[in-house]
N, C-alpha and C positions, 0 to 999 in steps of 0.2 A: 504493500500500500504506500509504504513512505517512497518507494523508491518510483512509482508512478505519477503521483508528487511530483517531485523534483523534476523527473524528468517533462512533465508537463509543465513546469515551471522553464524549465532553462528553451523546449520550443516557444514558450510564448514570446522569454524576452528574445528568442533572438528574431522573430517575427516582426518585433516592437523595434530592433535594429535595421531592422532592414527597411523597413517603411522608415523609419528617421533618415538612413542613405537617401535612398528614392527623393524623400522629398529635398534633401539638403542637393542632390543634383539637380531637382529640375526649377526649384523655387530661387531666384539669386537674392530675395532679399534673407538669406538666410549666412549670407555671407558678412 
């Protein structure tokens, strides 16, 4: 259990990285 957990944990954030990339490429005022 814990370990399903975590690991739905560590996909979310990295979900949550990857849409922060996306947007910090396509949006300039994030520069």
């Amino acid at each position: 259990m814990m370990m399903m957990m975590m690991m739905m944990m560590m996909m979310m954030m990295m979900m949550m990285m990857m849409m922060m990339m996306m947007m910090m490429m396509y949006m300039p005022m994030f520069r």
